[in-house]
N, C-alpha and C positions, 0 to 999 in steps of 0.2 A: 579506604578506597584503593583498587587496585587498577591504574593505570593500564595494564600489561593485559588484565582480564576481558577489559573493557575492549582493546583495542583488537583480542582473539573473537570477542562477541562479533563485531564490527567485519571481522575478517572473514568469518564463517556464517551463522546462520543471520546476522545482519543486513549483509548484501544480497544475499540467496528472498531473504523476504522482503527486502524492498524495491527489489529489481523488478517487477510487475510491472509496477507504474513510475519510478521514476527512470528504471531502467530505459520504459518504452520513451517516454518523453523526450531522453537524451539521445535515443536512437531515430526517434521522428524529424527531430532539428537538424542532426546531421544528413540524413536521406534528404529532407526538404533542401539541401543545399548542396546535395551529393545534382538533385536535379536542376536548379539553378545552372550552372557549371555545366550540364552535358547543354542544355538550351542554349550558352554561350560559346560553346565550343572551348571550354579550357579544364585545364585535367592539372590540377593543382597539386594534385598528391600532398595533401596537409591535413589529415586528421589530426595533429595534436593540437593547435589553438582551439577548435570549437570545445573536443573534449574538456580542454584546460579551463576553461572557459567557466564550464562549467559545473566541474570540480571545484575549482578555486573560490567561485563564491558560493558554492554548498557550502562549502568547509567556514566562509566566514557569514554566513547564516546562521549557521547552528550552531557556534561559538557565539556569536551575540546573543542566539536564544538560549544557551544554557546559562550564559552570563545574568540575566534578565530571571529566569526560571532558578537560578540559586541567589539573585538577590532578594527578589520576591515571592519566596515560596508560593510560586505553581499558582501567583493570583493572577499571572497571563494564560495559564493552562488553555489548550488548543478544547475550542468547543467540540462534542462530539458527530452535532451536527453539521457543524463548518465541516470537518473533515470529511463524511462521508459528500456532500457539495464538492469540497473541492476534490474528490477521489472521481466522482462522476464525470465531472467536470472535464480532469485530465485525462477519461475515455472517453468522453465525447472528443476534443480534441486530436487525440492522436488518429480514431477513426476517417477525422474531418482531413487531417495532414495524409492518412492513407490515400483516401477516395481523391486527392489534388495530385498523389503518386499518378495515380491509375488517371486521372484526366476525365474522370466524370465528368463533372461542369466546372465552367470557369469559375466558377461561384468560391468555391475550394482553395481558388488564390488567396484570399481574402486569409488563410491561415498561417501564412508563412508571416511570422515575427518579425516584423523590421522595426528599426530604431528610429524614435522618435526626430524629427527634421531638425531642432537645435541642433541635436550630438551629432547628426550623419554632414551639417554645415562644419561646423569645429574640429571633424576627422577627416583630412584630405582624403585618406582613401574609403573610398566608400565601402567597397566590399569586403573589408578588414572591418569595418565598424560592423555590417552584417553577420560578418561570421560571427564575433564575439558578442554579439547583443544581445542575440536568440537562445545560446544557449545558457549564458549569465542570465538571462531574465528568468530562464525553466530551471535554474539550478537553486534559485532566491526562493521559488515558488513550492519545491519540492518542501519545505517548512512547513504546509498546510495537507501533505500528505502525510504524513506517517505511517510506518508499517508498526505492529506491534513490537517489534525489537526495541525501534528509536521511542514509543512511547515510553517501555521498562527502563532507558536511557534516560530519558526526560525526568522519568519519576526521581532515577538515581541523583539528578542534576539538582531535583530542590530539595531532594532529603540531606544533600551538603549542607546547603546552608552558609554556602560561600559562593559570591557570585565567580571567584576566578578557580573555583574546585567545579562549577557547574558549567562552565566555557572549555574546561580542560575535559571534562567528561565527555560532553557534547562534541569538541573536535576529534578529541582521540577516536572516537566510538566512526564517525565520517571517514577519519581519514583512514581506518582498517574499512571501510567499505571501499575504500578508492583504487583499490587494485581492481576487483569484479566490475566496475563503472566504466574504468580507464578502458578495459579490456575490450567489451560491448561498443563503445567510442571507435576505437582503432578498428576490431574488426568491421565495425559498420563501413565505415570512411574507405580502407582495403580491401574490401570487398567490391564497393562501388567501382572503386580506380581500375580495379581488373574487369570486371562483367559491364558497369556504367549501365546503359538502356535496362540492362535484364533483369539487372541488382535492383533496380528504381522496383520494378515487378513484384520482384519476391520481398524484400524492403516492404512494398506496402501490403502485403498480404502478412508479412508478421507483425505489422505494426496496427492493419486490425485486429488480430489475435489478442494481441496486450489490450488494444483499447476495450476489444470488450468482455476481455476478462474483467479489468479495472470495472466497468459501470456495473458486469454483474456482482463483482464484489459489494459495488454501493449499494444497490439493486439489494443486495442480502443484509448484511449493514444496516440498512434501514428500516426491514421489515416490509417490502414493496412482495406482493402479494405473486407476482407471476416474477420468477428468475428461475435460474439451471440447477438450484433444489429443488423447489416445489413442483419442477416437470419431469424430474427424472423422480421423483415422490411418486409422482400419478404414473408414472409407464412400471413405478418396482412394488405400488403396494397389493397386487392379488400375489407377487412371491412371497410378500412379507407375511401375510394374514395368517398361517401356522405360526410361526416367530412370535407375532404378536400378542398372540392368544394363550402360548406360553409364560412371556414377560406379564400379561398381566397378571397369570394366577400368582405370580409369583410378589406380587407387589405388596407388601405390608401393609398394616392399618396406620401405621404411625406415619407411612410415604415421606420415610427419609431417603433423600438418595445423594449419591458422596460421587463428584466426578474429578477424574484427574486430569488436571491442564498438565500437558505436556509437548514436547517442539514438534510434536506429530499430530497434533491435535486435541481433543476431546477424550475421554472415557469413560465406562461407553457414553456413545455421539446418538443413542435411541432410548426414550425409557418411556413409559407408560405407569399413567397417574390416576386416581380416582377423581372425578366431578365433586366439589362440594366439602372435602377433605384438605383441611393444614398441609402443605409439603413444604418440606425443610429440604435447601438443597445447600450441599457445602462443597464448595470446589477448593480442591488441594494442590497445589501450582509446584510440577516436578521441576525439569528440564523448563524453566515453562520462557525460556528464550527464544519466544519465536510471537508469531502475531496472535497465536493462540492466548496470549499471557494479556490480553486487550479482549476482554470476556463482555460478549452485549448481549442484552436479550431485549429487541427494539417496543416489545408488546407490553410488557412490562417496566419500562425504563429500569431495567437494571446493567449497569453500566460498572465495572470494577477491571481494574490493571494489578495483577497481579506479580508481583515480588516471587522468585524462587525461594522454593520452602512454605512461604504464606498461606494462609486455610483465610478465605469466604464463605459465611454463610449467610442465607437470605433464606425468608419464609416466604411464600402467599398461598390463595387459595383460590383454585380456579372455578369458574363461577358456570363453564359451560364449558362441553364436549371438543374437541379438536385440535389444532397442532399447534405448538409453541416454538417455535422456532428460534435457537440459540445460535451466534457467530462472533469466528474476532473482530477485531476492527473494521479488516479488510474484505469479509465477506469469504478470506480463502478454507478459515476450517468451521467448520458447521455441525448442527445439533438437531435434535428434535424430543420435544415434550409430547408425548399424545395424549389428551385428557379423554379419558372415556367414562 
């Protein structure tokens, strides 16, 4: 186990894939308190505690869960459905903390995070207990999101076999994502202090964007039948219908087909199958550190996290005409089976 490797994972394509949704999250807590402060008229200029905040107990989340996950090999393993729930979940959310930016209805108060009335009695100051509750509480939570990097983390965490080699993986891997966190933290919080009214604005116009990337992700994830594949499917397939007609002459009897997971994706991410016909599909996992390496196919319950280097294969036979839809975890890189 290589420490050093782990924490360049973590550093690079790590953060880059998990920033979607935990990114947005830790950026909605802050704006949500960026606005607070303009309604009271004070200008704190303090982005570091909420970020810290929430760093600090990422970092001691997933060191207990790798702790947990190399004591007990992987028999807490994060359900697949739980996670796409709580991926939804966290864009329903930040949507709900947008539209409270923007002042839709009062109703949208009702999102901002406060601390429960024991803790906010036993901390004289209140507003210090506010800031650090909301974003420690989102930072515990991001545990039930995973991007497909931290799942390839997770796996590495119980293939140890040491609960304190699986807390070390688990934090090293957090804490190289903690520079890209920090970063989105501070700018968010700096940006507010200079614009303040305007930032709240654009603030929540990017923190819809996250939110519903995030639900389309789940939305895909799940196999939910109307998201932003399946309509950009229907507006590109009269281009595709040459292509297609190509790919299928060219499909063998035996309908094996061999795809590469790699940090870009799928290859190729289209193929065309025969009705009624064994297909043999074997995915060869390159580069495969990225959420692509978190391989589902919701229709079929085939669900496999692939290892760099590692070959999968699965058989079945499809029983009738139409589209099969493959994605990683997160819904961000996507596939399609056509049966005809």
């Amino acid at each position: 186990m290589n420490l050093g490797i782990v924490f360049l994972t973590g550093l690079t394509v790590g953060g880059l894939t998990c920033l979607a949704v935990q990114g947005g999250l830790l950026a909605s807590v802050i704006a949500a308190r960026e606005e607070e402060e303009v309604e009271a008229h004070i200008n704190k200029r303090n982005p570091f505690l909420p970020t810290l905040a929430f760093l600090s107990v990422k970092l001691i989340a997933y060191a207990a869960l790798g702790f947990l996950l190399g004591a007990f090999g992987g028999a807490i393993g994060i359900n697949q459905t739980v996670q796409i729930i709580m991926q939804l979940v966290a864009g329903l959310y930040m949507v709900a903390v947008a539209l409270n930016l923007l002042n839709i209805h009062p109703i949208f108060r009702y999102t901002v995070i406060q601390p429960p009335r024991f803790l906010t009695r036993r901390v004289r100051n209140q507003s210090k207990s506010k800031e650090f509750f909301a974003p420690a509480f989102l930072g515990a939570m991001t545990i039930f999101i995973p991007c497909g990097t931290t799942l390839a983390m997770e796996a590495l965490a119980i293939s140890s076999a040491s609960p304190f080699a699986g807390a070390a993986i688990m934090a090293t891997f957090v804490l190289g994502t903690t520079p890209l966190f920090f970063g989105i933290g501070w700018i968010t919080s700096v940006l507010g202090d200079n614009f303040r009214t305007k930032f709240l604005k654009i603030a929540a116009v990017a923190v819809i964007y996250l939110g519903l990337t995030s639900i389309n992700g789940a939305l895909i994830a799940f196999g939910f039948p109307i998201n932003s594949q399946s309509v950009t499917e229907a507006f590109n397939s009269g281009f595709r219908k040459s292509n297609d007609e190509q790919i299928s002459s060219e499909v063998s009897e035996s309908q094996s087909i061999e795809i590469t997971v790699h940090a870009g994706g799928y290859s190729p991410n289209y193929i065309k199958v025969r009705k009624g016909s064994l297909v043999t599909v074997k995915l060869v996992g390159k580069d495969a550190y990225s959420c692509a390496s978190a391989f589902r196919i919701p229709t079929l319950g085939i669900s496999k996290n692939l290892q760099v280097n590692e070959t999968y294969t699965f058989t079945f036979t499809p029983e009738k005409t139409g589209k099969i839809r493959f994605a990683c975890s997160m819904g961000m890189y996507t596939g399609v089976i056509e049966v005809i």
